[in-house]
N, C-alpha and C positions, 0 to 999 in steps of 0.2 A: 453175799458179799464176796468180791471175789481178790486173791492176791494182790497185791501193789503188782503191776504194771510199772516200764520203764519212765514213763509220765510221771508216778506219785513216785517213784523213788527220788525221781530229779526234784522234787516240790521236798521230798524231806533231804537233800543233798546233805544240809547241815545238820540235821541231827543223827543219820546216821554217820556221818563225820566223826562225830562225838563216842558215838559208840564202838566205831572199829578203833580206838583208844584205851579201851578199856579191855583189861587180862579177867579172867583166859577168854573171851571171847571171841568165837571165830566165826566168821563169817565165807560157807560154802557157796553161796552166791547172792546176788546183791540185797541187802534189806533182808535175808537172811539169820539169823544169828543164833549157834548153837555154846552152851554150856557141856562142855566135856563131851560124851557121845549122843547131848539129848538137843531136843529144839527148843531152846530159849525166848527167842521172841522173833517175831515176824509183824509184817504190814497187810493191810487191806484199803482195797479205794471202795467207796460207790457214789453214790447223787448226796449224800449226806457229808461227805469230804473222805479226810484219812485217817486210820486209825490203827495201834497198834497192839496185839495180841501177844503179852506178855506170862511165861510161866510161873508163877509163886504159890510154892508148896503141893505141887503136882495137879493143879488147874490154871485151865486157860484164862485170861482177865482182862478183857479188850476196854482200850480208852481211846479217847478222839485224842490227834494228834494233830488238831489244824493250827490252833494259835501258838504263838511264841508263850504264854505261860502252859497250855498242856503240853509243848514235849520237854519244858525243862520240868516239868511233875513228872514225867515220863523217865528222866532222865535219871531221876531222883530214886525213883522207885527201883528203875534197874541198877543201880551203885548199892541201893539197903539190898538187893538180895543177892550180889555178889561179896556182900559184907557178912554175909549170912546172919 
């Protein structure tokens, strides 16, 4: 599975929207997004759709990210673990 591609970032425009909103996260390039000096969450495309690779509690946790209810769970999830 490889990276998002400038394709699937355009396809997630608005939920990464959403997330360059939210502290402290930054974002060193597109669909990108680190916590403090580590890597927080990232994208991936392949023939199955998009999906995104999020870290909680020092492992990777990838979920699909195509319909309008998996990125607001997605959304969800990233807010509880910057709520710690």
């Amino acid at each position: 599975m490889k990276h998002a591609g400038p394709e699937a970032i355009a396809r997630l425009a608005l939920l990464i929207a959403e997330l360059r909103k939210l502290e402290p996260l930054r974002e060193p390039k597109p669909g990108t997004f680190y916590l403090g000096s580590s890597a927080f969450l990232h994208f991936h495309e392949d023939a199955a759709g998009d999906f995104a690779d999020l870290k909680i509690d020092g492992d990777w946790q990838r979920s699909r990210v195509v319909s309008a209810r998996e990125r607001a769970t997605l959304l969800r999830r990233v807010r509880a673990q910057l709520a710690g």
